[in-house]
Each structure stands twice: as structure tokens, then as C-alpha cells.
N, C-alpha and C positions, 0 to 999 in steps of 0.2 A: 772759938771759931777756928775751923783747921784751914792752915796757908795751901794757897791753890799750889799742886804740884810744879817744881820749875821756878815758882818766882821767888825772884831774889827778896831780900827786906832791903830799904833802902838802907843806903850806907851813908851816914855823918861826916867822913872827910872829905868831901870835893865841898871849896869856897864857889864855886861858879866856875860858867865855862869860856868860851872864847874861839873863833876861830881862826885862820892864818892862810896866807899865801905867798906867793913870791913876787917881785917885779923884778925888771930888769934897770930899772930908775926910776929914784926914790923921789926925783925931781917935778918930773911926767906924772907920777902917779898922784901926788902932792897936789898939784896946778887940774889934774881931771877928776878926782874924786873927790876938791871941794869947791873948786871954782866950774867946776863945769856942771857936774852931779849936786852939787853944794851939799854933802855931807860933812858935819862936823868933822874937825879934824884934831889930834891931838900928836906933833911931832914928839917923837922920843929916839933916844937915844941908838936905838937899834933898827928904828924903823917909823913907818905912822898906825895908829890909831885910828882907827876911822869910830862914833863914834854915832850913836841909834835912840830916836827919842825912848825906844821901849827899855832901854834902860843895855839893849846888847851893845858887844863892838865887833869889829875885826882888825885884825892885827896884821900890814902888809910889811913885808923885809926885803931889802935888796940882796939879788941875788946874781954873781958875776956870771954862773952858764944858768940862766933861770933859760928854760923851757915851755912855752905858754900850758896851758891847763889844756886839755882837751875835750873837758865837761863842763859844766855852769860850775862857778865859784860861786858866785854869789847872786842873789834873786832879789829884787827891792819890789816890795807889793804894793799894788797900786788899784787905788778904786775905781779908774776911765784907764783905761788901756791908749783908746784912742788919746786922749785928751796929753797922756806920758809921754807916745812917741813924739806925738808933734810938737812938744816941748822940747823933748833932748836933740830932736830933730832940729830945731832952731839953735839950740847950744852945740850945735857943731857932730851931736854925736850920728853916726852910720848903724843903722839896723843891717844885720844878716838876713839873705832870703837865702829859703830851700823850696824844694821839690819835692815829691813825694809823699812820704809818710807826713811828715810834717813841713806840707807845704804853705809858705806864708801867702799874704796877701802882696799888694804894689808897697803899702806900708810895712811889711817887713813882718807882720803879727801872725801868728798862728792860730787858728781861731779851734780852740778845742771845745771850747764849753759849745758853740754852735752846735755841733757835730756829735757831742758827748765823747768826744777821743782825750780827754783834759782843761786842761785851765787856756786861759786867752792868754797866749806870752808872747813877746818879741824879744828878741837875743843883739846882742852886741857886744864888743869888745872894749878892753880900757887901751891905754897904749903898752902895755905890755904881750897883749896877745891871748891875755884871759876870757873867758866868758862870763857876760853877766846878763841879766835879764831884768825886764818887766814882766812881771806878772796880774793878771787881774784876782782880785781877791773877792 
């Protein structure tokens, strides 16, 4: 059978992946992303672990000039959209509204799948200043 033009074969040395960010304290981010979010956590040595029943993680590190993300870092999919914010909404956390293009509702949600313009997401920050999201799945 002849390999479609362009693709690669896969390659045998990547053990898995992983992906990373910054904070600006290791303290703050420790205390919101397991006791607020209650995501597993696993401290090390360099940084934390956050850690995913599907088996992923992400890897946060202090960083002394960290600079917040200007994009979503990280996205946690969720099967009620509604049912997510008013939950983290009770744990203290503050949904971002926008205007516009992707204009939210009073609760903070972008309603794409309504509209067919994307997924149903609301966005908020950790205390670092990074972006993260609910998204409906």
C-alpha cells in the first residue's frame, strides 16, 4: 500500500507528552488549582503537577517576571456548562464578560454552539493572570 504524500510514519521515541506554564506564585496557584478547582495535585520539586483523571497533566513553574498568557492555557471540559459556572462561581472563582465577537451572557458564557459560531465556553483567570476556561463538551 503506497504512504500518502507528506506523511510522516510515526516515530517510537516520544514516551508521552505534557504540557507547561508559568506562575507568578507557586503558593496561590497550589491553594486555586486544588482547593478551589480541586484538581489533583502533585508538588515537586520545580514546580506543581496538576494531575487528569484521563491519565494527562500539566506542569506549572514559578516564575519571578512571569507575564500572564494572553490566550487560554488551559480548557477543563465540562458536560453542563451552566451547571460548571455556578459551581466555580460559588468557589469564589470570577467569569470574564466580553462584547462582541464573542459576546457572553450575565453569566459570563459564550454561547457558540446556540449560534453555530463554536462550543459553549466561559473564561476566567487563575491568580496568576492566565486564561482558563469551561468548555461544554
Amino acid at each position: 500500500m503506497a504512504q500518502a504524500v507528506g506523511k510522516k510514519t510515526k516515530e517510537a521515541f516520544f514516551t508521552g507528552a505534557f504540557s507547561s506554564f508559568s506562575v507568578d506564585d507557586i503558593d496561590k496557584a497550589k491553594n486555586f488549582y486544588g482547593k478551589t478547582l480541586g484538581v489533583d495535585i502533585s508538588e515537586m520539586e520545580e514546580g506543581l503537577q496538576l494531575d487528569f483523571d484521563e491519565g494527562g497533566s500539566i506542569f506549572l513553574y514559578p516564575k519571578d517576571d512571569h507575564e500572564p498568557a494572553t490566550f487560554t492555557v488551559l480548557n477543563f471540559n465540562v458536560d453542563d456548562i451552566e451547571r460548571a459556572v455556578d459551581e466555580l462561581k460559588g468557589r469564589g472563582v470570577t467569569f470574564e464578560s466580553f462584547s462582541g465577537e464573542m459576546e457572553t451572557d450575565k453569566d459570563g458564557i459564550f454561547r457558540g454552539q446556540d449560534s453555530g459560531d463554536g462550543p459553549n465556553i466561559a473564561l476566567f483567570k487563575d491568580p496568576a493572570g492566565n486564561f482558563l476556561s469551561v468548555i461544554e463538551s
